[in-house]
PAKOLDO-385311 format. One record per atom (N, C-alpha, C, O): y, x, z. Coordinates in steps of 0.2 Angstrom, whole numbers, plus 5000, padded with zeros to 4 digits. Atoms other than C-alpha are relative to their C-alpha. Layout:
<lotis>
YXZ;...
</lotis>
This chain:
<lotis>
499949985007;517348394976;500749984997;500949924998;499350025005;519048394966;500049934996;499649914992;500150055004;519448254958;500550024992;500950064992;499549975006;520148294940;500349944995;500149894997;500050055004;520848174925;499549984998;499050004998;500750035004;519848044915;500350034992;500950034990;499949975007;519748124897;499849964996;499849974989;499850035008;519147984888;499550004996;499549974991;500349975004;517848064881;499449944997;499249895000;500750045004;516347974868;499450025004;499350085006;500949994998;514747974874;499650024994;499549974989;500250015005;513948054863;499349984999;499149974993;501050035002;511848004866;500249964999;499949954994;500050055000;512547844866;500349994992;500349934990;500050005006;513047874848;499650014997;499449974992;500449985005;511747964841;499449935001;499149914996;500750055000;510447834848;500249934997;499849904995;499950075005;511447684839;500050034993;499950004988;500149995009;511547804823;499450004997;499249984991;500650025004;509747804823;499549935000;498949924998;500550064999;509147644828;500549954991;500449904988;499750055007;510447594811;499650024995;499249994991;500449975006;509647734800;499149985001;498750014997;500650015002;507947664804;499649944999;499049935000;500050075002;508247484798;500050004992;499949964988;499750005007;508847554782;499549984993;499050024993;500850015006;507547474765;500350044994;500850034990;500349995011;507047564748;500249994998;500149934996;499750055007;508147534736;499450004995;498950034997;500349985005;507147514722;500550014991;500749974986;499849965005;507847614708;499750004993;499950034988;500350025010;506647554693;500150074996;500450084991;500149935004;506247744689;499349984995;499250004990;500750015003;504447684685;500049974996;499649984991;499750065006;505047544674;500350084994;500050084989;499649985006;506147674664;499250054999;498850044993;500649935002;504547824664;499649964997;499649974990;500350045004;503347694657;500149974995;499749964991;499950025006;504347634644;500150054995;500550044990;499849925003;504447824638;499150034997;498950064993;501049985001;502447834639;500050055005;499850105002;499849944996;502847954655;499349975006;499249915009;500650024994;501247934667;500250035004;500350095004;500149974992;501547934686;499450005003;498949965003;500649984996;500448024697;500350025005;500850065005;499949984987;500448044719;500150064999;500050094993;499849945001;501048184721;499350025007;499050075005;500549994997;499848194735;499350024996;498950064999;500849985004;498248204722;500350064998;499950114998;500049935004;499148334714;500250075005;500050125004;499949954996;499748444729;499450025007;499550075011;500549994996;498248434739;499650074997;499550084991;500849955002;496948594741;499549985001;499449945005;500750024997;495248584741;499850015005;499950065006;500550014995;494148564754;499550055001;499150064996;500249955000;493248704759;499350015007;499450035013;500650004994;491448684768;499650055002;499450094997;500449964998;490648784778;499249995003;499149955008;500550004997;488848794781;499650065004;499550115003;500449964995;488048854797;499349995000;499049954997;500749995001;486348904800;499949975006;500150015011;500450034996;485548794811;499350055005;498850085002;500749994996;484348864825;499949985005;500349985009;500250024993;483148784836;499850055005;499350095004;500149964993;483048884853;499749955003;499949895002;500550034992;481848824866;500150045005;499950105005;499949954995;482348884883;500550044998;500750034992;499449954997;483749014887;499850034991;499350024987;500049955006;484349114872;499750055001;499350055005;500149934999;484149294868;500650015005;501049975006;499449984994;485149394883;500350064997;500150114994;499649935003;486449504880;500050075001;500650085004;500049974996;486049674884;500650035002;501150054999;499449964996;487249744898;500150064998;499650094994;500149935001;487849914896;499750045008;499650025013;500549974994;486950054907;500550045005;500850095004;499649974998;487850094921;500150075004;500550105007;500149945000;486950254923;500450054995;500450114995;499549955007;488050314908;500749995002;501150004997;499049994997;489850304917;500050065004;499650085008;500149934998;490350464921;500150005008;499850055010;499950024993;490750424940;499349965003;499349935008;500550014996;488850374944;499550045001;499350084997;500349924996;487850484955;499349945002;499249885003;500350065001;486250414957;499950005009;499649955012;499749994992;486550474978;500549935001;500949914997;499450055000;487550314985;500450055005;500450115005;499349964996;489050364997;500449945005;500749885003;499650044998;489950295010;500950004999;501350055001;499249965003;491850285004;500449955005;500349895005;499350024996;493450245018;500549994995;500650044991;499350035004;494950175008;500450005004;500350015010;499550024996;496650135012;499849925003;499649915008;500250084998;496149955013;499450005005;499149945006;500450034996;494949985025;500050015010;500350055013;499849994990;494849975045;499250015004;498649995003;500449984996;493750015055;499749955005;500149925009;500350064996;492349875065;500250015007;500249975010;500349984992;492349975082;501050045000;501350055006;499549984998;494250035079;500150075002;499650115001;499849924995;494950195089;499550015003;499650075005;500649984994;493350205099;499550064994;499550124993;500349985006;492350235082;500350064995;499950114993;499749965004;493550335073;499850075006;499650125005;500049924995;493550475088;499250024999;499250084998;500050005002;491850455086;499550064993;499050104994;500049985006;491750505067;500250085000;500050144998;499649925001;493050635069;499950075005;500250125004;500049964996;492350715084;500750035002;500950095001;499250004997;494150695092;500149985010;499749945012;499850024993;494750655111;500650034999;500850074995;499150004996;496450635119;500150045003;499850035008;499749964993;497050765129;500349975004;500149985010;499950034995;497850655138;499949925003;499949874999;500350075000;497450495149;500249964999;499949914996;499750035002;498950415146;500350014992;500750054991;499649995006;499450385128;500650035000;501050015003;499349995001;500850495123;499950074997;499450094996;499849935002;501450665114;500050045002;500050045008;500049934996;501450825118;500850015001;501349984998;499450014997;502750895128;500450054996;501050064997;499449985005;503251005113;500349974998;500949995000;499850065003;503750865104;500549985003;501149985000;499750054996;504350765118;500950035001;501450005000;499549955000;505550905121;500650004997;501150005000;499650025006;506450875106;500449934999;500849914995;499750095003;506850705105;500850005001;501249984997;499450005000;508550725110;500250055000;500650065005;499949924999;508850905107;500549994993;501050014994;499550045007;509750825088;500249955001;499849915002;499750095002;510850685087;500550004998;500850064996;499350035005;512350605079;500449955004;500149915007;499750044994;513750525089;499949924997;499949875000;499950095000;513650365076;499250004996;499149974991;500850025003;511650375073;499849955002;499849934997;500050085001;511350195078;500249984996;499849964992;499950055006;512350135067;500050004993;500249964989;500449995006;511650225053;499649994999;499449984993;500850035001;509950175057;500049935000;499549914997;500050054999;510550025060;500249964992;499949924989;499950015009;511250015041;499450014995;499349974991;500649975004;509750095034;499549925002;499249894998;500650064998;508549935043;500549954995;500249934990;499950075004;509849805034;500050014992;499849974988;500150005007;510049885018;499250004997;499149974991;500849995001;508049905016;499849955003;499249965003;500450085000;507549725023;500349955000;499949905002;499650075002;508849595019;500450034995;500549994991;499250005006;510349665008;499650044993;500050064989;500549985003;508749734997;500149964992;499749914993;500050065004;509149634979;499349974997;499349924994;500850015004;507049634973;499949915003;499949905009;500250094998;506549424974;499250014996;499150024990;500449995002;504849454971;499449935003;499449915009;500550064996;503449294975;499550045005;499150095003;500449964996;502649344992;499649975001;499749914999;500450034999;501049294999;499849945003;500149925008;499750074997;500649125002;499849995006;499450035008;500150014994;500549055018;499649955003;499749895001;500550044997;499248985028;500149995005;500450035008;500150004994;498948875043;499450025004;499050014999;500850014998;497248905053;499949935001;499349925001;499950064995;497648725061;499949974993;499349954991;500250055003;497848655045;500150034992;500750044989;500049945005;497148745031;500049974993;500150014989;500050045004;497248615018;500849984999;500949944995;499450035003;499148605018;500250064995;499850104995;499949955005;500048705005;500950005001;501249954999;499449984999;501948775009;500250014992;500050024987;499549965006;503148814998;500050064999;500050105004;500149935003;503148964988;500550055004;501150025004;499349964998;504349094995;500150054995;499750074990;499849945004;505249224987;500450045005;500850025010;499549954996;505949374994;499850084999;499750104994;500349965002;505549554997;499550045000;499650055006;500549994999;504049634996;499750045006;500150095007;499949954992;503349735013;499650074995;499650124999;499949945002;502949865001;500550054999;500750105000;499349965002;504449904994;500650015006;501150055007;499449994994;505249865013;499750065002;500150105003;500349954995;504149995020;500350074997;500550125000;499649945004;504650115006;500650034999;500750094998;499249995000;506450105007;500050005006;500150075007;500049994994;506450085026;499950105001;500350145002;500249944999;505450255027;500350064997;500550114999;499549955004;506450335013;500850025004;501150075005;499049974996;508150305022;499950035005;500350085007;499949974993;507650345038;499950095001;500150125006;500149934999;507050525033;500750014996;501250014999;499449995003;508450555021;500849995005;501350015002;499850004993;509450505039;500050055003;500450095004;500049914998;508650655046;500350034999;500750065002;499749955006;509050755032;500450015004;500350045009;499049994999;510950725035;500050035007;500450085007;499949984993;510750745054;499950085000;500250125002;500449914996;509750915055;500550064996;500750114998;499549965002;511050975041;500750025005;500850085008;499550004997;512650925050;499950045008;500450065011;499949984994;511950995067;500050095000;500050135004;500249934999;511651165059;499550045000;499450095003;500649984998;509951185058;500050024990;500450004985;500350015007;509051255041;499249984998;498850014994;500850025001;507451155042;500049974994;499649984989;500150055006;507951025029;499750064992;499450044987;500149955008;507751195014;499250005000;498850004995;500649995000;506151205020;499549935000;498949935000;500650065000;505451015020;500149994991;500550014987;500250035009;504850945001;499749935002;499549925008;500150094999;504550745000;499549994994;499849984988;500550035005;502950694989;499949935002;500049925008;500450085002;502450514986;499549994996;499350004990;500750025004;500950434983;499650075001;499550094995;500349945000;500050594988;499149985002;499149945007;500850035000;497950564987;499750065002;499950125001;500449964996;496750644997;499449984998;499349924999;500850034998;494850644993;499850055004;500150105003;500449974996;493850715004;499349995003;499149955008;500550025000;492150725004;499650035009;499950075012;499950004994;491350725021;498950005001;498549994997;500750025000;489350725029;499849995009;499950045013;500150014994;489050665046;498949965001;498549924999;500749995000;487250675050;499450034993;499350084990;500050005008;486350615035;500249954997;499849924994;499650045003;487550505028;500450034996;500550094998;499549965007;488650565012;500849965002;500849905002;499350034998;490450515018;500550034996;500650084993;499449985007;492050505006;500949955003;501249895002;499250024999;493750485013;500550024994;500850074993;499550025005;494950424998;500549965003;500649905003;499350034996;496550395006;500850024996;500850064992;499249985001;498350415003;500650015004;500649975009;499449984995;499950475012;500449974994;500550004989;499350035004;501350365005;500750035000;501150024996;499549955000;502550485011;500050055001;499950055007;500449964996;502050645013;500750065000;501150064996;499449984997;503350765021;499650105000;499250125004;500449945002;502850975014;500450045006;500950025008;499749934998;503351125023;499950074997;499350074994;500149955000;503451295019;499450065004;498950105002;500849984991;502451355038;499849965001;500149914998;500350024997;501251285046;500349985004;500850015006;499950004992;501351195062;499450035004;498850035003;500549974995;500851295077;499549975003;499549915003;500550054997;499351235087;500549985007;500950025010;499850014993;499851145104;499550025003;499850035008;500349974995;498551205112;499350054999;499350094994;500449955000;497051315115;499249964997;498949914999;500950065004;495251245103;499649995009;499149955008;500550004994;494351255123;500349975005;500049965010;500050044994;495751175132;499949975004;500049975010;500150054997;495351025133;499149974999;498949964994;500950035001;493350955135;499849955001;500149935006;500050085000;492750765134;499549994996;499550024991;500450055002;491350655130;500349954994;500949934992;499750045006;491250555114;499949925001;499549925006;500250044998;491150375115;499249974996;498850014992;500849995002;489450285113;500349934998;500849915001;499850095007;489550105098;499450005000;499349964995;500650025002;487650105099;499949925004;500149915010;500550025008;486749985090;500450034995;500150074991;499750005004;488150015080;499950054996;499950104999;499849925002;488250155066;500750014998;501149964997;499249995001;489850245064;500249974992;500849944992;499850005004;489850205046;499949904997;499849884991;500150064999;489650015047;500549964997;500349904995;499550035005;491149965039;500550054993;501050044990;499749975007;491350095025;499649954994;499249904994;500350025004;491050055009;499250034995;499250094993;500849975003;489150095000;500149994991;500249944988;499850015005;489450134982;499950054996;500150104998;500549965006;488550244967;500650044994;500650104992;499549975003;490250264957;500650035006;500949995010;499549964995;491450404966;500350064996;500150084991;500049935002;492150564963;500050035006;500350015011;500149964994;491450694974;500550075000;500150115003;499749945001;492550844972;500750005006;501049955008;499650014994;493850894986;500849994995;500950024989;499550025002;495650834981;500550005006;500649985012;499450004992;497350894989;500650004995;500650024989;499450015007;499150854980;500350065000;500750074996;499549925003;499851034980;499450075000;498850095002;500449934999;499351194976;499950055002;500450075006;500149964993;498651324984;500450084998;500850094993;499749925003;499151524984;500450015006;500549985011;499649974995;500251624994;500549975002;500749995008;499450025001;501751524990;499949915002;500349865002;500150075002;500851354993;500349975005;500450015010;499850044996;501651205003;499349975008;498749975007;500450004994;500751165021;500349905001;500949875000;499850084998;500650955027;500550005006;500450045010;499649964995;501950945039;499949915003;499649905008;500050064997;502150735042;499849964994;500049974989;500050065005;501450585033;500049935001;499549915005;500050055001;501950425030;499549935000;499749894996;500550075002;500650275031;500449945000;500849935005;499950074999;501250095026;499449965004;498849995005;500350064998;500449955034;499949954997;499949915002;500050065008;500249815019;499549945005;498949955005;500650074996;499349665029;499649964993;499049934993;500550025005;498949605012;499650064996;499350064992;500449955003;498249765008;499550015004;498950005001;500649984992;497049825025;499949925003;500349885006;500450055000;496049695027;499350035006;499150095006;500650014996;494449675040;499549974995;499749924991;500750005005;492649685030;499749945000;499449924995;500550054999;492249545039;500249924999;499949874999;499450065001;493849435037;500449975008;500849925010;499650024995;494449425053;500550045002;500550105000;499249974999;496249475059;499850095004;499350125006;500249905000;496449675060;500450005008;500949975010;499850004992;496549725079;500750055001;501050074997;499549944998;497849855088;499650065001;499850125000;500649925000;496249985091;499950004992;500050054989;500049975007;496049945073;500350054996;500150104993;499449965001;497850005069;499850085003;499750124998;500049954997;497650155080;499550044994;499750084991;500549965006;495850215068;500250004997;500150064994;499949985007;496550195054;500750065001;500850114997;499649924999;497950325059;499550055001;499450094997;500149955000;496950425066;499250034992;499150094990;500349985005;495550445052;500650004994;500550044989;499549945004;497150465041;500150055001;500250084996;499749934996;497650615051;499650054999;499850104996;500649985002;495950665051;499750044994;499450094994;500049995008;495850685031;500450054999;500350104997;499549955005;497450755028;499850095004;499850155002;500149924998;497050895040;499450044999;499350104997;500649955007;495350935033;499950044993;499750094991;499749985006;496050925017;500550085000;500550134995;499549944999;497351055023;499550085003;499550145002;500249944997;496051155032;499650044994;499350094994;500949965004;494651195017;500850024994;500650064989;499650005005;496451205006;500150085002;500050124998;499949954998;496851355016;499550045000;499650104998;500549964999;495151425020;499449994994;499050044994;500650005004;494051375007;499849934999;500149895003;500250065000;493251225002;499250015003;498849965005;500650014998;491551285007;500050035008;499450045011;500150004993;492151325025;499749955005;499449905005;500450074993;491451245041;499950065006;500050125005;500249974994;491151285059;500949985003;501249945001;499449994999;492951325069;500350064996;500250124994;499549985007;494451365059;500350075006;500350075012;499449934998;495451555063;500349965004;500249955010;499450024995;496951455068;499949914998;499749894993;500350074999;496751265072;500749994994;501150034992;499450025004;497851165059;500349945002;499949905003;499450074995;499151005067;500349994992;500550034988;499750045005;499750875055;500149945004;499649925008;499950034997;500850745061;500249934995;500549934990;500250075002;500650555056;500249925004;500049885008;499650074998;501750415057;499749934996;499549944990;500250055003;501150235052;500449955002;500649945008;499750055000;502150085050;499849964997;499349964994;500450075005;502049905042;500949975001;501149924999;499350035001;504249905044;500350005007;500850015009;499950044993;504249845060;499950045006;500450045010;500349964994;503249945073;499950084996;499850094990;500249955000;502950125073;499450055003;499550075009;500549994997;501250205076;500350095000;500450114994;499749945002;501850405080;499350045004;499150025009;500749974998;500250525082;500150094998;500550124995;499949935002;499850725082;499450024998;499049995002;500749995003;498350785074;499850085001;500150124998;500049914999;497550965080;499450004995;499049954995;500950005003;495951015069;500050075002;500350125000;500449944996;494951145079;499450034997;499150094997;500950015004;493251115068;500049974995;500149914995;500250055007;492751065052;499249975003;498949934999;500650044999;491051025063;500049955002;500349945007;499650044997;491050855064;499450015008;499649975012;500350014995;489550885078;499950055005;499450065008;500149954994;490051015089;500249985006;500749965008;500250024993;489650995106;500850025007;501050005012;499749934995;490851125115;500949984996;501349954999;499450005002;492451115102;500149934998;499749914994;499750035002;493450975099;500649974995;500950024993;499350005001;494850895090;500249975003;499949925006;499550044995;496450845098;500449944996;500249934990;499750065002;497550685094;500249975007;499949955012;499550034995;498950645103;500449954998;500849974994;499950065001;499750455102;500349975003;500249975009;499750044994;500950345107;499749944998;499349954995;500150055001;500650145107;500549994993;500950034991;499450035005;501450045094;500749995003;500849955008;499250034998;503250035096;500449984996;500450024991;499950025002;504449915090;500650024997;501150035001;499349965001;505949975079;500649925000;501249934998;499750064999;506549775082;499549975000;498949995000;500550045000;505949615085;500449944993;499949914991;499850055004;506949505072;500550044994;500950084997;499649975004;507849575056;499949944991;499449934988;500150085006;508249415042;500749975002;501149985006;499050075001;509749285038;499949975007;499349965009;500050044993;510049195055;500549954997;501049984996;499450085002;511149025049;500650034993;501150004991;499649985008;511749125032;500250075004;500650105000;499449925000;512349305040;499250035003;498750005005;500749954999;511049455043;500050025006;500450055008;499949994993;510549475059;499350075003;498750075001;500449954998;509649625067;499949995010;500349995014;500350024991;508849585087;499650075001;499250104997;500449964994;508149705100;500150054997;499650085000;500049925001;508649875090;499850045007;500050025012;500249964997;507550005099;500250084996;499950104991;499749925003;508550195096;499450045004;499550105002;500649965000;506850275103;499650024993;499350074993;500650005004;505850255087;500550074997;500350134998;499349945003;507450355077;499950065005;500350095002;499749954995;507550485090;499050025000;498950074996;500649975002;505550525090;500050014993;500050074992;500149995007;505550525070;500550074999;500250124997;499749935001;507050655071;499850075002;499950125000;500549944996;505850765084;499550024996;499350084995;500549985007;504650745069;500150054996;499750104994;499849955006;505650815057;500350065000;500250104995;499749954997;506550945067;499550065002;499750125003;500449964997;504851015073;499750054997;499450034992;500049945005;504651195065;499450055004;499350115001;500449954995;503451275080;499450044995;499150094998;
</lotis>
């Protein structure tokens, strides 16, 4: 610290507190006013009698109750226009799956075409078919301005030990894995963007970027009433369709077996719903087709029914019964809503999920609106989770990025570029 001159200065609390320990010794003159008003015949009176109001009593009416009051009636909740007197089981964002990836396939009447986790070799095909000589280190800017250089100080969630659950940390502040998820995903497609223009392509005219896009979809697996209410946080339109990868009879496979279990074991059971089909764009000649959609991953959002930690098969179900929806959605948008059986032409929607961090990348073919056909399938194609870093935060005051993985960027741009 500088040293600077001494200025000498008064203290001033040390003033005021001796001005008022003087002003509160000070006595009453007495001024012999009552002396002069008395010899005048001038009657003093308190000023208090005379500036007082009156007093103003209220009387309650006493009652003896014996036992519990009267009860208040509730209102009827058959009179809310969202109650069906049918329950319904309803899938949310916030929820996951008990049995995981086993369960959801399942549901969806789904198998892998292939043994190994991975994409099709359309896809694959592309991954380095576009690039940028300094795309690293635009990705690499895009991760630090979207989860460190980000100015939002928002209170994040508090933090527990399991060891020792009774202690209480300090509050943090920082920013939100919503907002990182959102901005991360944003820069990296608007990334794309830039690339697929500069390489000379005209895909970008033809992609559209909605947010917050809600899907209901009402659903019936055996005799169960099922209701997928989800959302695509980023949802990526096209003009065309993607083509199918493959043929509805290519591929053939057994479903798994979760008995005792029911498929619907971890949905929610609930009387207020809306049943009607819900898709965010409209239909027509001209209408827009789902091309890629974004999933966050919110840890304080998706949660387990049961309270215990959400698995890696869980992650995996919850992509794929998003994927699932949005192409349902897509298929009854084009064919009808009172379609069923297999579709003319299969429809593919491709579904990326993240939590910031890791990237879950998937392909969704829909061959059948049945979910109980024996013979026809859907497809779903998947990589593992893969990390877009393992460390990205202040390291001793400067912003440090660890283990950049240029695969994740380089699958994401085969996404965006894919026009089959």
């Amino acid at each position: 610290m500088r040293l600077t001159l001494t200025l000498f200065k008064h203290n001033v609390w040390r003033q005021k507190k001796a001005t008022w320990q003087a002003q509160s010794k000070r006595k009453i003159l007495d001024t012999k006013v009552k002396q002069i008003l008395d010899k005048h015949n001038i009657t003093v009176v308190d000023a208090l009698e005379v500036a007082s109001l009156p007093k103003k009593y209220i009387e309650f009416e006493k009652l003896n109750i014996v036992g519990e009051g009267p009860m208040i009636p509730k209102p009827d909740s058959k009179l809310h226009p969202n109650y069906h007197e049918d329950s319904i089981f309803i899938y949310r964002d916030n929820n996951v799956l008990l049995q995981g990836f086993e369960q959801a396939k399942l549901l969806t009447n789904t198998i892998e075409p292939n043994e190994e986790r991975a994409l099709p070799t359309q896809i694959t095909n592309l991954i380095n078919a576009v690039s940028h000589p300094e795309q690293d280190k635009l990705v690499k800017r895009c991760i630090k301005s979207s989860l460190v250089f980000e100015a939002e100080q928002v209170k994040l969630p508090i933090r527990k030990d399991p060891k020792r659950p009774a202690w209480v940390f300090p509050r943090d502040y920082g920013i939100s894995q919503q907002r990182k998820n959102y901005l991360l995903c944003k820069r990296l497609l608007q990334l794309c963007e830039t690339i697929s223009q500069l390489s000379g392509n005209h895909i970008p005219e033809e992609r559209f970027i909605i947010d917050d896009a809600c899907f209901n979809v009402p659903l019936k697996w055996k005799d169960y009433q099922l209701l997928l209410n989800l959302r695509a946080d980023l949802l990526v339109a096209s003009k065309s369709a993607l083509s199918p990868l493959a043929g509805p009879e290519d591929y053939t496979g057994g479903l798994p077996d979760i008995s005792p279990l029911l498929p619907v074991i971890s949905f929610d059971k609930e009387n207020f719903y809306h049943s009607d089909n819900k898709f965010p764009m409209k239909s027509g000649p001209h209408g827009l087709q789902v091309h890629t959609a974004f999933v966050h991953y919110n840890e304080t959002e998706v949660k387990n029914l049961f309270g215990t930690s959400v698995l890696e098969t869980q992650m995996l179900g919850r992509t794929l019964m998003k994927a699932y929806a949005f192409a349902v959605a897509q298929a009854r948008q084009n064919y009808g809503v009172e379609s069923s059986g297999p579709l003319p032409v299969p429809v593919s929607v491709q579904t990326i999920q993240t939590n910031g961090q890791w990237f879950h990348f998937s392909v969704m073919q829909l061959n059948t609106l049945d979910m109980h056909d024996g013979i026809i399938r859907n497809y779903f194609w998947s990589t593992p989770l893969i990390n877009l870093y393992t460390f990205c935060d202040y390291n001793e005051g400067k912003p440090s990025l660890v283990d950049y993985n240029s695969n994740v960027f380089k699958t994401l741009l085969a996404f965006y570029n894919n026009a089959m």
